[in-house]
N, C-alpha and C positions, 0 to 999 in steps of 0.2 A: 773297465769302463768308468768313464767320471761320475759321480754322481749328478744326477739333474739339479739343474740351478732352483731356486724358488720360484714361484711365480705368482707373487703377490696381485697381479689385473685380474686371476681370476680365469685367465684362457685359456683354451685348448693344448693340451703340453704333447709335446710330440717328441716317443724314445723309441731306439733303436733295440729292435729283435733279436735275439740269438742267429737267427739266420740270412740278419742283415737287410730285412727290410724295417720298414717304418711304420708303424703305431700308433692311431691318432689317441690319446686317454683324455676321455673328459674333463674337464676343470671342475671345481667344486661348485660355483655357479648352475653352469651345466645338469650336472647331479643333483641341485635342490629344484631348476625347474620342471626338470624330468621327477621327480616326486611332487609338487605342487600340481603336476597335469594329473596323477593318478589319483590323487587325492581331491581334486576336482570332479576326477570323471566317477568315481567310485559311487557315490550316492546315486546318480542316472544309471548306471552299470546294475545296481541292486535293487533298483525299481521296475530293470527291466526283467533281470530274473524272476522278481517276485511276482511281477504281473504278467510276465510271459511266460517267460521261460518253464518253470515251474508249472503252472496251470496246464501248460502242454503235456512237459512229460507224463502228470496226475491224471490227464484225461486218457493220455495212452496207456498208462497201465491201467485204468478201472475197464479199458476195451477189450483187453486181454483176460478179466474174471467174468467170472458167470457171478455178479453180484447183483441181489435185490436193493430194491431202497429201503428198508429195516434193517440189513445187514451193513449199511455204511458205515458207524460207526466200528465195525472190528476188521475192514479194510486196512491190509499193509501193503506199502506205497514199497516195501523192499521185498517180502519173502512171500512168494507166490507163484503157482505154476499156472504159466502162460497157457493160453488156448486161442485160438483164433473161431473158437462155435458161435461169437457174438456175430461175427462179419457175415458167417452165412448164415445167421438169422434175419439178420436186416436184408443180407439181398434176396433172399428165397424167398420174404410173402410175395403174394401174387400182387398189389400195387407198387413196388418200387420202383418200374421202373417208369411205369406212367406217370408218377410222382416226380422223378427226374427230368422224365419229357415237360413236364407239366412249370419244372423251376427253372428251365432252361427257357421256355414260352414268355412267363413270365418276367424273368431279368433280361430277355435280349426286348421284346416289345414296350416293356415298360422303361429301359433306359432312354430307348431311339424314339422316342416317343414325346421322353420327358426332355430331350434335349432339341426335338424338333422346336417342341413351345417353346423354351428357352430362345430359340432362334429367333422365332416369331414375334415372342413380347420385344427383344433385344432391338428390332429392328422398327416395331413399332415406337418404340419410344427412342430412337436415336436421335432424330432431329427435336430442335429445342418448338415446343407450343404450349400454349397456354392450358394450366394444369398438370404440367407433365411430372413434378418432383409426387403430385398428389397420387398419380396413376403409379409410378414408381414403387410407391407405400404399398398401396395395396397392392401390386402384384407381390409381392413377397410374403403377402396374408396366408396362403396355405401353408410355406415352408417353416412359418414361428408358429402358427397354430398350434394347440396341445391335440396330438394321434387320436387321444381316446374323442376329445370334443368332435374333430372334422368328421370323425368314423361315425359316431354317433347323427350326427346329419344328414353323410350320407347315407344311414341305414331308414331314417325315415322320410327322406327322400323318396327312398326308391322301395320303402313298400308296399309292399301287396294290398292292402286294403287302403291306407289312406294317404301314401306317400301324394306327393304335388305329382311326382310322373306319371303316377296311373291315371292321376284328373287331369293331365292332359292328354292323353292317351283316349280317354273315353272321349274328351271334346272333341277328340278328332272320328271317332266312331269305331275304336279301334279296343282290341279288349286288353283288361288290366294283365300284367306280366310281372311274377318276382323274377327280381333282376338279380339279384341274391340268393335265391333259394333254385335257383332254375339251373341245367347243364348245360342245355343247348339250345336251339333256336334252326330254323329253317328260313334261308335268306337267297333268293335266286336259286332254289332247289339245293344249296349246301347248306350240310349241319353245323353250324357255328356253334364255338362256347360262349355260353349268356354268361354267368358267373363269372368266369374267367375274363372276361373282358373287360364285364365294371371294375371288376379288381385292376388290372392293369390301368384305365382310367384313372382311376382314383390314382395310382399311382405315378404317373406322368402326370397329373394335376398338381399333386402334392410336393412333387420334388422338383418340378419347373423352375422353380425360382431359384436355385442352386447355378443350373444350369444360366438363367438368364445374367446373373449377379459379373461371371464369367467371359461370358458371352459382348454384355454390354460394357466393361472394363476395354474390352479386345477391340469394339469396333471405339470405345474414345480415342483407342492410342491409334488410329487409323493415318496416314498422311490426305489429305484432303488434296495435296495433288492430284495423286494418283488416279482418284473421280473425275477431279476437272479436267484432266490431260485428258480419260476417256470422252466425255463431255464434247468435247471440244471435237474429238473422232468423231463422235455421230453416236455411240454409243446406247444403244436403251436401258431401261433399269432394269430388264433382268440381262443381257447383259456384262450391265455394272455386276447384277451378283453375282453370276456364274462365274466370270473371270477376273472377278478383282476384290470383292469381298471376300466370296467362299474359301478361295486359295490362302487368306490369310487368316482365315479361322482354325484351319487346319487342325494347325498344334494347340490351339484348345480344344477342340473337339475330342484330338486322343487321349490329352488329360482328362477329358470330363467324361470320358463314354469307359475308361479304364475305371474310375471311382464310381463312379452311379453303375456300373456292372456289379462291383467287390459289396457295394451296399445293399444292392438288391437282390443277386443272389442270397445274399444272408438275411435278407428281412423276412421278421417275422409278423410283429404286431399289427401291420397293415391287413393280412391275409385272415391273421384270428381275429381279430376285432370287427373285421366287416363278412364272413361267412365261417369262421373257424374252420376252415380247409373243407368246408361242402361243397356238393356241387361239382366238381372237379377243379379245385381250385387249391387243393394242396399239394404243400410245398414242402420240402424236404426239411426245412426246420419246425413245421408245423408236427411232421413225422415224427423229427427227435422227439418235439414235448410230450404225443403222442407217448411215446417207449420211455418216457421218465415218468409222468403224471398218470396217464391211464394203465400202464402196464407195469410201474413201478419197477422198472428194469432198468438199472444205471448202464451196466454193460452194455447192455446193445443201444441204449440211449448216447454213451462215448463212442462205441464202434461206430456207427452211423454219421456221428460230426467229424470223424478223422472221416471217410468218405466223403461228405461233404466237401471238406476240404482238400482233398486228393483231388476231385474234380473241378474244383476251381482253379489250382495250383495249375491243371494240364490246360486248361482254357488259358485262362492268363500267359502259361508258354507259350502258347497258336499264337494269340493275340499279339505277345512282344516278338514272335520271331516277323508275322507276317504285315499287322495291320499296324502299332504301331510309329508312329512320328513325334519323334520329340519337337518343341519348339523353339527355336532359335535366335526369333527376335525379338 
């Protein structure tokens, strides 16, 4: 065989196989930008291990010991006989799974809720009037607010002795009620959850403006035809929204009922902060703190968030197989 000629450009050299086919060999170019890319990606690559990656696997194995929170320090992350007695201690007490019923309650009402306002400020402020950039401002007032400040307001809000609610409560001639301290409530002869529901409030209060930020981007990019054409049919305004708004909100709505789902499943500081999971109003990461702070149990405090998160993972399957819609335009 000849030997290959040079190929000082640098390109792609193409030689002949022992069994007669063809070979494409990188050039030397080639080979330094395929190391420039790794050497790129390597720093992002080790950030993710570090912050992911690793934290996971560390959380899986403290699930698998029977480890207190004094014994952390002599925790090894290699040599250890696995047990899975964490898992059935977390689901054997007798509130787990009300506590699950209870984060399920919570993340589906409080998303759909938080994205209805979204919808509603979105629509309010669509059209241009005087003061609208001002109203703009403030509605996004609850989503920058500091958790601990809004929580703190609402808790004296709505207390029991001298919250503003109960003094309008009494002006109406109606007796004072913790709205926070309470389970339930009787409304048209059903037992409502009182707790439970401020909580959810607050929660669709507070995260509205995510939702609306979204929302009101989606109907700027609108074609203002497509109204007037309706318009033009005879159309009314709801209508207009049924069949020619709503349809092209769609594909934000899956975006944003997909992430304010993955958020409020996992929120905690809204639920401690404003009843610390009384009432019936705890939630499964209230739990974990629960089995780490009160019970000093790292193990079942790790077994319980791998749960957690098995049952988000199965939700979010349903969700991409069934309801999901990406958006297109």
């Amino acid at each position: 065989m000849a030997p290959t000629p040079a190929n000082p450009m640098n390109e792609t050299v193409t030689t002949n196989t022992a069994a007669g086919g063809r070979r494409r060999r990188p050039s030397a170019l080639a080979r330094r930008e395929e190391r420039l890319g790794w050497a790129l990606v390597a720093p992002a690559a080790l950030i993710v291990v570090s912050l992911i990656v690793f934290p996971v696997l560390w959380n899986v194995s403290l699930s698998l010991q029977r480890i207190r929170l004094i014994e952390l320090q002599r925790v090894d992350f290699f040599s250890f006989d696995p047990t899975f007695a964490n898992f059935g201690r977390v689901t054997g007490i007798r509130d787990f799974w009300p506590t699950v019923r209870t984060t399920f309650v919570y993340t589906v009402f409080g998303t759909v809720l938080s994205l209805g306002m979204g919808l509603w400020a979105a629509l309010v402020v669509r059209h241009a009037f005087r003061g609208r950039s001002l109203v703009r401002g403030l509605m996004l007032f609850p989503y920058v607010a500091p958790v601990v400040a809004v929580t703190l307001v609402w808790r004296i809000m709505l207390n029991p002795t001298f919250g503003i609610a109960n003094v309008w409560l009494e002006r109406l001639g109606l007796q004072r009620v913790d709205f926070l301290g309470r389970p339930s409530f009787t409304f048209l002869g059903a037992e409502l959850p009182l707790a439970l529901t401020v909580v959810i409030l607050f929660e669709a209060w507070r995260y509205f403006p995510f939702a609306f930020l979204f929302i009101l981007a989606r109907l700027q990019a609108f074609p203002a035809e497509l109204e007037e054409a309706a318009e033009v049919d005879g159309a009314t305004i709801s209508q207009k929204f049924w069949y020619i708004v709503l349809p092209q909100l769609k594909g934000v709505f899956s975006v944003l009922f997909l992430l304010r789902f993955i958020w409020t499943f996992n929120k905690f500081d809204d639920v401690f902060l404003l009843t610390g999971g009384s009432a019936g109003t705890k939630v499964v990461t209230v739990q974990i703190v629960e089995w780490l702070r009160g019970r000093a149990d790292i193990g079942a405090a790790a077994a319980l968030s791998l749960i957690l998160a098995g049952i988000l993972i199965v939700l979010l399957v349903v969700y991409f197989r069934w309801f999901y819609e990406e958006e297109t335009a």
